[in-house]
VEXTORKE-532738 format. One record per residue (C-alpha): residue number from 1; residue in three letters; x, y, z. Coordinates in steps of 0.02 Angstrom, whole numbers, plus 50000, padded with zeros to 5 digits. Layout:
// VEXTORKE-532738
{num->NUM&residu->ALA&c1->X&c2->Y&c3->Z}
...
END
This chain:
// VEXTORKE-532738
{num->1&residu->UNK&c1->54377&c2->52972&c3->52217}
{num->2&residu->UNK&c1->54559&c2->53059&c3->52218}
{num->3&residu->UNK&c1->54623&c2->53207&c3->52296}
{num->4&residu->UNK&c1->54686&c2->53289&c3->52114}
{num->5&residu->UNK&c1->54649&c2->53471&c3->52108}
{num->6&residu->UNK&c1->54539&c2->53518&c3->51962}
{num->7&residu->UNK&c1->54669&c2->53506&c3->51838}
{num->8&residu->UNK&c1->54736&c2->53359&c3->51827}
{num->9&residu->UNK&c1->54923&c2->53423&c3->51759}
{num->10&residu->UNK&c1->54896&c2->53520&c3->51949}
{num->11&residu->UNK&c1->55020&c2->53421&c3->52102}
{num->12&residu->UNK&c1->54937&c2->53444&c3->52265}
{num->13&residu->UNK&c1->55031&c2->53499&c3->52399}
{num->14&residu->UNK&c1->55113&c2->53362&c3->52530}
{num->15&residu->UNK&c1->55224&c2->53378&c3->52680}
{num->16&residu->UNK&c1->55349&c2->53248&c3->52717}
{num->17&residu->UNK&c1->55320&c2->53166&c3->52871}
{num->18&residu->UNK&c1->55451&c2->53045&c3->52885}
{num->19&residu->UNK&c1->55588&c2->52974&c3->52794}
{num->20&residu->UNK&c1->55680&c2->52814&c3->52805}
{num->21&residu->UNK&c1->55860&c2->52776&c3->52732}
{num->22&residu->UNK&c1->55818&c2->52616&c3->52674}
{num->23&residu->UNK&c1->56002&c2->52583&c3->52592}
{num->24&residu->UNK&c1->56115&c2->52689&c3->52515}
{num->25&residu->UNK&c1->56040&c2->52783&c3->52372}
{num->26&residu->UNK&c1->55872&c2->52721&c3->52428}
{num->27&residu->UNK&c1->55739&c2->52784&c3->52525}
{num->28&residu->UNK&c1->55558&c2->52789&c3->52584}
{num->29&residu->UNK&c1->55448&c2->52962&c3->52617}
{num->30&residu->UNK&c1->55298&c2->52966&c3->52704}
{num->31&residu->UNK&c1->55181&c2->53101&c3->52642}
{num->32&residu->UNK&c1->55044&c2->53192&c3->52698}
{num->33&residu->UNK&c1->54930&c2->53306&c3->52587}
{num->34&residu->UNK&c1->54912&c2->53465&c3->52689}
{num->35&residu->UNK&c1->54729&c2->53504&c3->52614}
{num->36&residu->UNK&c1->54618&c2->53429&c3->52733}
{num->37&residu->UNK&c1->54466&c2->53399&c3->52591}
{num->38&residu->UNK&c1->54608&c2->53318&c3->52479}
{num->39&residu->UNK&c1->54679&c2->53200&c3->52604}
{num->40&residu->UNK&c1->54511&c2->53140&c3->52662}
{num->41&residu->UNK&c1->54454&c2->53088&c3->52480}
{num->42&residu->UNK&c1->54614&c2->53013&c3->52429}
{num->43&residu->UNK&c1->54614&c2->52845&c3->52402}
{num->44&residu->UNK&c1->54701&c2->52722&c3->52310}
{num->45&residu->UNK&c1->54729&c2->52526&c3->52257}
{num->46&residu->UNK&c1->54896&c2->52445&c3->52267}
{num->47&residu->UNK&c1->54979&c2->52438&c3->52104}
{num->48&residu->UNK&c1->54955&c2->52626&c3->52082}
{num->49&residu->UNK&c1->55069&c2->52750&c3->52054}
{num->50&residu->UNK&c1->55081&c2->52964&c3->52101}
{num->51&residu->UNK&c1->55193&c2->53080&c3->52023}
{num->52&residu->UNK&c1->55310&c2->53162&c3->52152}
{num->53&residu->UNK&c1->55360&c2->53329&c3->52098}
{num->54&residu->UNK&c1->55496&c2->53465&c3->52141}
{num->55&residu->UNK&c1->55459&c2->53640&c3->52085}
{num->56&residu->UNK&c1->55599&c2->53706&c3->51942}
{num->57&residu->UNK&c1->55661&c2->53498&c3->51910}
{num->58&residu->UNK&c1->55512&c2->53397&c3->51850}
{num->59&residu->UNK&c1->55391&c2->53269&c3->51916}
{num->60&residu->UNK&c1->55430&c2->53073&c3->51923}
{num->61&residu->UNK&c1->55316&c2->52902&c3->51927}
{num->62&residu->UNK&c1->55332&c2->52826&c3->52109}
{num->63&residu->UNK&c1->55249&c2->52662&c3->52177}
{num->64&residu->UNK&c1->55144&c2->52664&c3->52319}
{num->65&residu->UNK&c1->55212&c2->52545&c3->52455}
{num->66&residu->UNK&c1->55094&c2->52596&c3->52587}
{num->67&residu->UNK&c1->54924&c2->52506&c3->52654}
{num->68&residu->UNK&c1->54753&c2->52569&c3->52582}
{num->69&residu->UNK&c1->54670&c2->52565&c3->52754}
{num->70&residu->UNK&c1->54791&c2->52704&c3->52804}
{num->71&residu->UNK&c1->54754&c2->52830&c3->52648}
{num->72&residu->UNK&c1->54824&c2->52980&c3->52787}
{num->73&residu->UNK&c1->54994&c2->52952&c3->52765}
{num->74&residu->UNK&c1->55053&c2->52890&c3->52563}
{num->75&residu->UNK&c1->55214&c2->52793&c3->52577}
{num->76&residu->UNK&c1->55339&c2->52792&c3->52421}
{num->77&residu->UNK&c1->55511&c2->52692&c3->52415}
{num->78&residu->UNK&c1->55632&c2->52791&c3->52301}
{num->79&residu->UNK&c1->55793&c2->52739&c3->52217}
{num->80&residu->UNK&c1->55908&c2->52900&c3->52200}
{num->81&residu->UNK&c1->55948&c2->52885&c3->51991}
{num->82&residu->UNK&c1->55913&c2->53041&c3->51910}
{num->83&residu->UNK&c1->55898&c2->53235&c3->51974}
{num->84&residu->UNK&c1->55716&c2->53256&c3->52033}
{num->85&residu->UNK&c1->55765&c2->53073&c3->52145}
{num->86&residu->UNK&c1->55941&c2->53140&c3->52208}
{num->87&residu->UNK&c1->55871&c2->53304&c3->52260}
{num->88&residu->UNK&c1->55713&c2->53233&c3->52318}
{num->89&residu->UNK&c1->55827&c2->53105&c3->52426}
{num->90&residu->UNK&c1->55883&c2->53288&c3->52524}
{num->91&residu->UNK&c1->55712&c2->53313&c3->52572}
{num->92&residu->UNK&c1->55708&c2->53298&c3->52751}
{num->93&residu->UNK&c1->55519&c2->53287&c3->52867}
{num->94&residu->UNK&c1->55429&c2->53465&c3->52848}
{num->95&residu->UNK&c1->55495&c2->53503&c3->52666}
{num->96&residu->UNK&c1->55346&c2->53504&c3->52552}
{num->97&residu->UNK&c1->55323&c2->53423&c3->52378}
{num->98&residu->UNK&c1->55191&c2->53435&c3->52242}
{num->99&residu->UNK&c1->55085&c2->53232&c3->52207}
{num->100&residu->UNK&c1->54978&c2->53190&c3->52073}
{num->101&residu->UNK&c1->54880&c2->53040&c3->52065}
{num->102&residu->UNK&c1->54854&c2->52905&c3->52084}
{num->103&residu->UNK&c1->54863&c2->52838&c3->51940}
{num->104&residu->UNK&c1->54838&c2->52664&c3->51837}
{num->105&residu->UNK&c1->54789&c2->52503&c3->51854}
{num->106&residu->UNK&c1->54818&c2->52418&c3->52027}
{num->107&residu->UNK&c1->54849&c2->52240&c3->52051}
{num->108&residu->UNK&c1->54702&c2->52107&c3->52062}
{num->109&residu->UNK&c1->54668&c2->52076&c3->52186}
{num->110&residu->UNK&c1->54482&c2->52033&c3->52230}
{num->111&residu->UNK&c1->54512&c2->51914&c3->52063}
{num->112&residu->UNK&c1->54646&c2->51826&c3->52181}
{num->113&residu->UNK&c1->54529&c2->51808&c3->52343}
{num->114&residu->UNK&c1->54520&c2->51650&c3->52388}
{num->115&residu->UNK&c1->54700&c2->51577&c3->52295}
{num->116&residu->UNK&c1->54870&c2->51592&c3->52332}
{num->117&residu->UNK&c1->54953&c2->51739&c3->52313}
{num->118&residu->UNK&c1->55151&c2->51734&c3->52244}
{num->119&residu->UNK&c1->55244&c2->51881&c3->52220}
{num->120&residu->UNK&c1->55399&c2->51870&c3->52119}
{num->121&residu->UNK&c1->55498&c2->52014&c3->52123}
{num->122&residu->UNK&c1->55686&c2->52097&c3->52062}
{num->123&residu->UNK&c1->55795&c2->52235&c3->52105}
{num->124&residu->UNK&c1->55674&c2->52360&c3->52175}
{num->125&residu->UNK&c1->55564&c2->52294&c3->52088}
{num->126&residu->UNK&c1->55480&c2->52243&c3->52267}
{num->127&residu->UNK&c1->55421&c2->52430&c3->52277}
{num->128&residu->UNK&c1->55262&c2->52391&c3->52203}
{num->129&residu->UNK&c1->55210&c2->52248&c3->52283}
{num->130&residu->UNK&c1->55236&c2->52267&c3->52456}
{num->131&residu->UNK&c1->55088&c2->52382&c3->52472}
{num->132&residu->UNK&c1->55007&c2->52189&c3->52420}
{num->133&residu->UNK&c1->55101&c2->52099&c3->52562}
{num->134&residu->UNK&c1->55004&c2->52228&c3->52677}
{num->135&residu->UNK&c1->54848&c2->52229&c3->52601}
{num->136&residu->UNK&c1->54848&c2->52034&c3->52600}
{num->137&residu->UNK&c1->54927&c2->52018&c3->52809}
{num->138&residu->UNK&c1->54791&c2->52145&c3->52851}
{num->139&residu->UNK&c1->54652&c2->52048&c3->52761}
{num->140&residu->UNK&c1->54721&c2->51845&c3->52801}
{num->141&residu->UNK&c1->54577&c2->51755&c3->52813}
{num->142&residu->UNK&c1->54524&c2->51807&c3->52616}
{num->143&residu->UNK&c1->54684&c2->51724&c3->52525}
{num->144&residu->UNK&c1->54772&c2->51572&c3->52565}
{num->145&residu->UNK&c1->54950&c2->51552&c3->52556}
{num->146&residu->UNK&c1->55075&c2->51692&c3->52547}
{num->147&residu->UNK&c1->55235&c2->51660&c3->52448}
{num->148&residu->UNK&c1->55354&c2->51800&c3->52431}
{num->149&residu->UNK&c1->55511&c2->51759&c3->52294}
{num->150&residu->UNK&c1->55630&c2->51926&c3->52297}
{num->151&residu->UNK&c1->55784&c2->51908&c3->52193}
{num->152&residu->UNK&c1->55932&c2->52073&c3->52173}
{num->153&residu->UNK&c1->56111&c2->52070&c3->52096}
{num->154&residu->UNK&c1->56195&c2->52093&c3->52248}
{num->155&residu->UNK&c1->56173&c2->51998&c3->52411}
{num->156&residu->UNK&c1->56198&c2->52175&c3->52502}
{num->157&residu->UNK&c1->56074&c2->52253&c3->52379}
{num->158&residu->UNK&c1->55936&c2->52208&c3->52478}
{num->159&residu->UNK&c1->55793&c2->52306&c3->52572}
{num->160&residu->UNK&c1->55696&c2->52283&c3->52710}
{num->161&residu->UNK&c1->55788&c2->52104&c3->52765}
{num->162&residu->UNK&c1->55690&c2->52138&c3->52940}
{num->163&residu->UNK&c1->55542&c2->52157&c3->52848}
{num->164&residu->UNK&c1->55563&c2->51995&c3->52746}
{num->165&residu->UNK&c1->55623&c2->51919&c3->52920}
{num->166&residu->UNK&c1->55467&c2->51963&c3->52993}
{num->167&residu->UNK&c1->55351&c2->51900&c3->52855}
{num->168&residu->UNK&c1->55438&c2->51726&c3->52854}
{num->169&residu->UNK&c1->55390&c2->51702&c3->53012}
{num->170&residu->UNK&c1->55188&c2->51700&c3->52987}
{num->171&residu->UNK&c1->55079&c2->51558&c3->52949}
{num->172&residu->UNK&c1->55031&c2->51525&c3->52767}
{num->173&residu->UNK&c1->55189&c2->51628&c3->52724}
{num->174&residu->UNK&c1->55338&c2->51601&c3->52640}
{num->175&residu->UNK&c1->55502&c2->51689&c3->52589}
{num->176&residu->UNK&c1->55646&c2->51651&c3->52469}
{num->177&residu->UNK&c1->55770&c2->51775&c3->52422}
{num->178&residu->UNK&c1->55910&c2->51751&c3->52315}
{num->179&residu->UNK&c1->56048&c2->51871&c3->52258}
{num->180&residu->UNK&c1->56159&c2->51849&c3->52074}
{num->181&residu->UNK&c1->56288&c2->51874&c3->52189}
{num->182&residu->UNK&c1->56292&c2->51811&c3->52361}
{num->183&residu->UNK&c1->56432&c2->51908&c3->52490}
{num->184&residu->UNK&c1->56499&c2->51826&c3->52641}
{num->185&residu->UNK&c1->56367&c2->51828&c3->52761}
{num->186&residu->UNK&c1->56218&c2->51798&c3->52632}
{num->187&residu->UNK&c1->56138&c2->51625&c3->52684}
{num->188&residu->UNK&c1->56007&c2->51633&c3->52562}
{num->189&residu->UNK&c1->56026&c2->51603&c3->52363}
{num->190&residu->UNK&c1->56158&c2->51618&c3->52242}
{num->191&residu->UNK&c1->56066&c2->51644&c3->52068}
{num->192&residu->UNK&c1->55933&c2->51734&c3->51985}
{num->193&residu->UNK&c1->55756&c2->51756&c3->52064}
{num->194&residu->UNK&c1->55683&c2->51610&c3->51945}
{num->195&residu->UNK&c1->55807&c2->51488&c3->52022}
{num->196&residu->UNK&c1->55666&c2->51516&c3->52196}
{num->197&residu->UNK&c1->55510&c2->51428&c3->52074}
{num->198&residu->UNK&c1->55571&c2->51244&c3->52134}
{num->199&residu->UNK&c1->55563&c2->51300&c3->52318}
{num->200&residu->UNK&c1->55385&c2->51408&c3->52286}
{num->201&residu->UNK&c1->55258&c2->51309&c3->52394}
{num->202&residu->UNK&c1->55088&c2->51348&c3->52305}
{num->203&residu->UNK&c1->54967&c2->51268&c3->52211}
{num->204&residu->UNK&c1->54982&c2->51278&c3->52045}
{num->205&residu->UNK&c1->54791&c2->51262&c3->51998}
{num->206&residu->UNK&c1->54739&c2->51404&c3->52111}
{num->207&residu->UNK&c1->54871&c2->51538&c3->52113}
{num->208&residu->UNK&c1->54865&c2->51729&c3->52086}
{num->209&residu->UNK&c1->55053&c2->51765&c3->52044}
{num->210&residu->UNK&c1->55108&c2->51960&c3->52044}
{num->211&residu->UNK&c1->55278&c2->51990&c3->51973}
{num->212&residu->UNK&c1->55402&c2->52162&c3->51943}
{num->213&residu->UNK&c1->55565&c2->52187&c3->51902}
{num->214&residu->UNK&c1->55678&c2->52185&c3->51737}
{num->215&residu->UNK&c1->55567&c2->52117&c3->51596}
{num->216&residu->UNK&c1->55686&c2->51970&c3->51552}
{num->217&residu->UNK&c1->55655&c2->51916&c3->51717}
{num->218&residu->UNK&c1->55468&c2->51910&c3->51706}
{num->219&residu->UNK&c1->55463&c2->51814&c3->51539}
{num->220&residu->UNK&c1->55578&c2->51688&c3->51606}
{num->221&residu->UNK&c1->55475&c2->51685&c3->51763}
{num->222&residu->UNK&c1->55301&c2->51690&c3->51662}
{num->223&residu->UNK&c1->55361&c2->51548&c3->51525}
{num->224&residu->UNK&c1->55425&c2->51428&c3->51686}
{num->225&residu->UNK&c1->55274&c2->51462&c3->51790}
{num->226&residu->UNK&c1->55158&c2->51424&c3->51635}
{num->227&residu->UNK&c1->55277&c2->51267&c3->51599}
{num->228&residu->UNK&c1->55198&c2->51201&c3->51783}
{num->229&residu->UNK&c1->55048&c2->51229&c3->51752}
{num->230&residu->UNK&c1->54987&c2->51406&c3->51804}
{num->231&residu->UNK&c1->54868&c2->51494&c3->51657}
{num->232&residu->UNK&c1->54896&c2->51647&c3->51600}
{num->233&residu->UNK&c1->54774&c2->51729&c3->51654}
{num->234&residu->UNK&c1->54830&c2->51716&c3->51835}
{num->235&residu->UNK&c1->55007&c2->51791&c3->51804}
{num->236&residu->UNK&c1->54993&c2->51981&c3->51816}
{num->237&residu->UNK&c1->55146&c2->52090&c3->51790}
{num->238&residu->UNK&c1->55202&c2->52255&c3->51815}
{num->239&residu->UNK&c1->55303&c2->52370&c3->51673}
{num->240&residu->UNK&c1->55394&c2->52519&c3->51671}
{num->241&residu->UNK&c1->55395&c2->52643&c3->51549}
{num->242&residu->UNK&c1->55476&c2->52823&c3->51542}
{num->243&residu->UNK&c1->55303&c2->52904&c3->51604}
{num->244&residu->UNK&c1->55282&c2->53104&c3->51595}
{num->245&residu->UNK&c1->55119&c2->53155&c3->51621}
{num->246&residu->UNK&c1->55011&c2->52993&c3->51675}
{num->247&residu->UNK&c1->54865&c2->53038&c3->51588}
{num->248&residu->UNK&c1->54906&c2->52940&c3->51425}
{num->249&residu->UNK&c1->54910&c2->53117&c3->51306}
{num->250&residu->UNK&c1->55110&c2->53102&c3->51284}
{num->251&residu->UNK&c1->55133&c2->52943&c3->51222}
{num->252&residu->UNK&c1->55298&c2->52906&c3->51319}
{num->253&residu->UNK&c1->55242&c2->52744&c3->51409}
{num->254&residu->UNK&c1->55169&c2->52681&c3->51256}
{num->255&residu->UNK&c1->55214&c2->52484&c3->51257}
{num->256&residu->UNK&c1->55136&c2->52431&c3->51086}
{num->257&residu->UNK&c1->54962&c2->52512&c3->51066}
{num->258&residu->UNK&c1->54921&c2->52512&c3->51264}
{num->259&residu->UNK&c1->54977&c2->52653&c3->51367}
{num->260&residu->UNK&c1->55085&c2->52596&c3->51534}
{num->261&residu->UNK&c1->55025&c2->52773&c3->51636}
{num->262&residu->UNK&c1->54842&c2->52712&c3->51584}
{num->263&residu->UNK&c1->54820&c2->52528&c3->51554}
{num->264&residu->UNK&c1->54954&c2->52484&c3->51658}
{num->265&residu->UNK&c1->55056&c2->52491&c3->51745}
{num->266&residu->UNK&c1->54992&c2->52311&c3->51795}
{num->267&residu->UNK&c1->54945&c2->52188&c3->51659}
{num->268&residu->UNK&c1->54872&c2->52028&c3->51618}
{num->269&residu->UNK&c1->55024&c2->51918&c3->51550}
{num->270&residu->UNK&c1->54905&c2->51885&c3->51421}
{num->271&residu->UNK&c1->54859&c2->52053&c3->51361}
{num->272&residu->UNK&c1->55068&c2->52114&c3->51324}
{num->273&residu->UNK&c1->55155&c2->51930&c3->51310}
{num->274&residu->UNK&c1->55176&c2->51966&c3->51123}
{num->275&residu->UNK&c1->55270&c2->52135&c3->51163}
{num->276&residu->UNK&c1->55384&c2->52068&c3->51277}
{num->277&residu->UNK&c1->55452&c2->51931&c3->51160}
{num->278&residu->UNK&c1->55497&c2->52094&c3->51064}
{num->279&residu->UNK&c1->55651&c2->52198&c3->51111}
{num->280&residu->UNK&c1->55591&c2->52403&c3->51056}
{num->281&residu->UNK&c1->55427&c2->52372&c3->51132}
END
């Protein structure tokens, strides 16, 4: 059950509880819907998306990066690229802002109970999955080993190095980074993200792997994983597509027949391989 008011083109209303200057140009808001009926029967899976919308400038698509087990307060990591995300990086805690959702098809993960669980992400392309890395750290004792692969252009590009810090640290966990290019104090690697797969400590046979980013980067990652031995069907990926109205009545997000704001925006490697060894798709 969601928190959407009857229409479904409708935003509720949120408050901004926090916000968090993740980098320049980047940022996290914590929301809070301020209809109490609404925020107790929103829920959501990770994967999802909401539209975030400013009244008079438009609504945009926005990962979910927060934990399911704490529906209260909806956390969404936003890169500053366009005029609804510069003006909503002015927002400051008490401002209010209009959310649909959520919206799509979340990651799979009761199919991945019980395997190992790799995320292989680019850019901020790690928005989408760290709402996995808390769903999995909060639930341990259901999935085996934890192997986090996070690759951006620049060395000072990166996000949440505490965070990653942190998670390297646990049992049953690991983290590679790598940037394209590595500045002086970068002690990690120097190339893109696939360059990590020799390091990745997983099995193989009995892996769940979860990839975002730039599409070239999850074909190459998709073809080398499936060159060692990991099926298809375990590789899930996550595409973007110029979504307007999530709902799948605009035709936007359209990759091929499916619709991203619909089918997506997570998908079996299997079910859109053919459209991504197609530039236009």
């Amino acid at each position: 059950m969601s928190s959407q008011p009857a229409s479904p083109y409708l935003p509720a209303e949120a408050e901004i509880v926090e916000r968090v200057e993740e980098s320049p140009g980047v940022f996290t808001l914590s929301l809070r819907l301020t209809d109490p009926q609404r925020r107790a029967g929103y829920d959501f899976r990770p994967g999802q998306f909401n539209m975030l919308a400013l009244h008079g400038l438009g609504e945009v698509p926005i990962s979910i990066v927060s934990d399911p087990r704490r529906p209260d307060l909806i956390d969404h990591t936003v890169r500053e690229v366009g005029r609804v995300t510069r003006a909503m990086g002015a927002l400051r805690p008490g401002d209010r802002i209009g959310l649909r959702g959520p919206y799509g098809r979340g990651w799979p993960l009761q199919e991945a109970r019980g395997r190992d669980v790799v995320l292989i992400t680019g850019g901020l392309g790690c928005a989408p999955v760290v709402s996995v890395i808390h769903y999995v750290l909060r639930r341990r004792d259901d999935y085996r080993r934890l192997v986090i692969l996070q690759g951006v252009k620049h060395s000072a590009d990166l996000i949440w190095r505490e965070r990653y810090q942190e998670w390297g640290g646990l049992a049953d966990t690991q983290v590679l980074l790598a940037a394209d290019v590595g500045g002086p104090e970068w002690a990690w690697e120097v190339g893109p993200v696939t360059t990590l797969l020799g390091q990745a400590q997983f099995d193989r046979s009995a892996a769940a792997v979860m990839m975002c980013g730039p599409e070239p980067m999850m074909r190459a990652a998709a073809q080398a994983l499936e060159e060692q031995g990991v099926g298809e069907d375990h590789l899930w990926l996550s595409m973007e597509r110029n979504m307007q109205c999530a709902l799948g009545h605009c035709g936007h997000c359209q990759l091929g027949a499916p619709f991203v704001c619909r089918e997506g925006p997570v998908f079996p490697y299997g079910e859109i391989r053919a459209y991504l060894e197609h530039r236009g798709f």
